[in-house]
RODO-2510 file (C-alpha; in nm, 4 decimals, decimal comma):
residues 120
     n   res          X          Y          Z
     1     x    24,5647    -7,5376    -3,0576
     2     x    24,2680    -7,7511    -2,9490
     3     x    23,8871    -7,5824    -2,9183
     4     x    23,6593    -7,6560    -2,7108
     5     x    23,2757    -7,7083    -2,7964
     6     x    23,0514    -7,8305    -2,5701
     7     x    22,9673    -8,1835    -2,6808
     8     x    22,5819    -8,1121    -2,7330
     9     x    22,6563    -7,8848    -2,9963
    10     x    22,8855    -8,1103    -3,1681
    11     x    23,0628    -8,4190    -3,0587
    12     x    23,4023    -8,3767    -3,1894
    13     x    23,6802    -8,0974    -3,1524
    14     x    23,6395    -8,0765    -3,5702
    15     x    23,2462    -8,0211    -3,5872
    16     x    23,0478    -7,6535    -3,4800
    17     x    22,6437    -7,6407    -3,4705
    18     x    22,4675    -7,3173    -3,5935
    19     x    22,1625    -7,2346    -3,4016
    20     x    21,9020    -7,0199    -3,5104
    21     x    21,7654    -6,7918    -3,1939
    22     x    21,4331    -6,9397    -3,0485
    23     x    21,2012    -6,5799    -3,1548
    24     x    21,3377    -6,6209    -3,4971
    25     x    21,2458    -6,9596    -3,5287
    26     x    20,9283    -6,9315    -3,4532
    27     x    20,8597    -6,6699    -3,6593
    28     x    21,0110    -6,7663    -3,9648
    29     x    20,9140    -7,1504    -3,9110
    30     x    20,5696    -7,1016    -3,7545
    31     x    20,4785    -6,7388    -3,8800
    32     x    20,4180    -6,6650    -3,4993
    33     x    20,6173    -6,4230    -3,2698
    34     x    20,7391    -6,5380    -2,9247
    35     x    20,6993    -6,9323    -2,9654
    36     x    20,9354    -7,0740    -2,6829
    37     x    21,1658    -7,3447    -2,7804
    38     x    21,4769    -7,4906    -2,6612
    39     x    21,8079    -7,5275    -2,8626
    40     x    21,7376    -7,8275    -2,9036
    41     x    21,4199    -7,7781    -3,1246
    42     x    21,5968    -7,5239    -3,3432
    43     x    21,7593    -7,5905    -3,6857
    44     x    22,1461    -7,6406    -3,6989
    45     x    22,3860    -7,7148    -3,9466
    46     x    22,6716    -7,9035    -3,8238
    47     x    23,0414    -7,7456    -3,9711
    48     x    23,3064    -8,0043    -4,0039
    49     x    23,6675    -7,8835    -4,0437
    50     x    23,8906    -8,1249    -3,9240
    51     x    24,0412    -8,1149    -4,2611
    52     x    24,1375    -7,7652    -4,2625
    53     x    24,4547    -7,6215    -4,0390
    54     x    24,3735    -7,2994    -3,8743
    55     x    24,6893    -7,1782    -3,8519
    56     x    24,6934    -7,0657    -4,1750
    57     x    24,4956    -6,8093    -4,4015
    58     x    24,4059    -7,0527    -4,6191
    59     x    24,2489    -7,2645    -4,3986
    60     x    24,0541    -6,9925    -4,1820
    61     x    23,9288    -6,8574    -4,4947
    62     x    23,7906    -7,2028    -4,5975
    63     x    23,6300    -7,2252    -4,2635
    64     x    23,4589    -6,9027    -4,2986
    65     x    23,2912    -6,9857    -4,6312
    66     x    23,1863    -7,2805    -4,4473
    67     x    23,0058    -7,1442    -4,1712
    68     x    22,8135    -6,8790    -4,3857
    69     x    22,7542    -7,1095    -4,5735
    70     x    22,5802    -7,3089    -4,3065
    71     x    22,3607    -7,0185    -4,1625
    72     x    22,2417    -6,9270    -4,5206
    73     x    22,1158    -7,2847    -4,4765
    74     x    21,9764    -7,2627    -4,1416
    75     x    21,8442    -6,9029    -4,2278
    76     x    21,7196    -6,9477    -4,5388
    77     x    21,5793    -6,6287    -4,7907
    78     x    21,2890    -6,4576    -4,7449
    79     x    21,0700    -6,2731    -4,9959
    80     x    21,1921    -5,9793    -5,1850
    81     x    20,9090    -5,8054    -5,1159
    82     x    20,9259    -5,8501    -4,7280
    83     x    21,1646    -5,5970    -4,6007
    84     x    21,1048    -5,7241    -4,2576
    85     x    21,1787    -6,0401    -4,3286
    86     x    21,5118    -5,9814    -4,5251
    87     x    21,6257    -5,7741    -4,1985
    88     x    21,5264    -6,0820    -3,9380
    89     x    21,7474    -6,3148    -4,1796
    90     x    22,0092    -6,1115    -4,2276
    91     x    22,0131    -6,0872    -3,8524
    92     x    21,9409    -6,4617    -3,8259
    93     x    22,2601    -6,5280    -4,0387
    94     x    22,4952    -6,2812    -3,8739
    95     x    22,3971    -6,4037    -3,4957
    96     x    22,4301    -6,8019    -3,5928
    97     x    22,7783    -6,6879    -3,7463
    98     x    22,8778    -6,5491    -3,4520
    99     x    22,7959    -6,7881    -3,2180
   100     x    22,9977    -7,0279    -3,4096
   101     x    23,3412    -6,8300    -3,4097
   102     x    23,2451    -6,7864    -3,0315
   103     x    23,2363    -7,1951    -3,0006
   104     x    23,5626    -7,2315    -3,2473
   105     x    23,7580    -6,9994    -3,0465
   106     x    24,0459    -6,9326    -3,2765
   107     x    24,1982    -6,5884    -3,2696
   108     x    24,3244    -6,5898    -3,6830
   109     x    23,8715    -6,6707    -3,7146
   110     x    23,7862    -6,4059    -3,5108
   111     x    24,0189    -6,1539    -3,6447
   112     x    23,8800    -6,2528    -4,0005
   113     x    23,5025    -6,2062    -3,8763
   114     x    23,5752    -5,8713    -3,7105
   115     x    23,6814    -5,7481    -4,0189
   116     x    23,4492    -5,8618    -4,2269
   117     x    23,1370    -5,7991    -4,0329
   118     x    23,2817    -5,4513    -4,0610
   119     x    23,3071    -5,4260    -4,3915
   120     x    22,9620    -5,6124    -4,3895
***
């Protein structure tokens, strides 16, 4: 099964780019609410997983270790003490995962987020 991502994000059928969400960046980044920026200007991690077959368990599971991996990168930890803060990364993390199942569209991923983001 081939996927589709738009060629901005990525380039190849094998490679996914996790966005952060332009009021997040700014915030986090700048320490100001409601900066506009484009995707463009936001931080991404690009996912490569041309090595892994997503018809199998194995393989989707690898690829979802990879992505959250990724948006811990591109959302990275905030303060202990900032209860705020944890919440907006936490948020950060499980929106930039979900945009890149969206752009993988593989049913064996999605099933496998939609039961873990249940079980959180």
């Amino acid at each position: 099964m081939d996927t589709f991502i738009p060629t901005r994000a990525a380039g190849s059928r094998a490679r996914v780019a996790l966005l952060l969400l332009g009021g997040l960046a700014g915030v986090m980044a700048a320490g100001a609410a409601g900066a506009a920026t484009s995707d463009s200007d936001l931080p991404s991690v690009v996912v490569k997983y041309s090595d892994l077959t997503l018809a199998t368990d194995s393989g989707v599971n690898q690829l979802y270790r990879r992505i959250t991996a990724a948006a811990k990168q591109v959302c990275p930890d905030a303060s202990m003490r900032d209860l705020g803060a944890q919440r907006q990364v936490e948020h950060c993390r499980n929106q930039a995962i979900a945009k890149a199942i969206q752009q993988i569209d593989n049913p064996r991923l999605a099933a496998l987020y939609a039961v873990r983001s249940k079980n959180g």
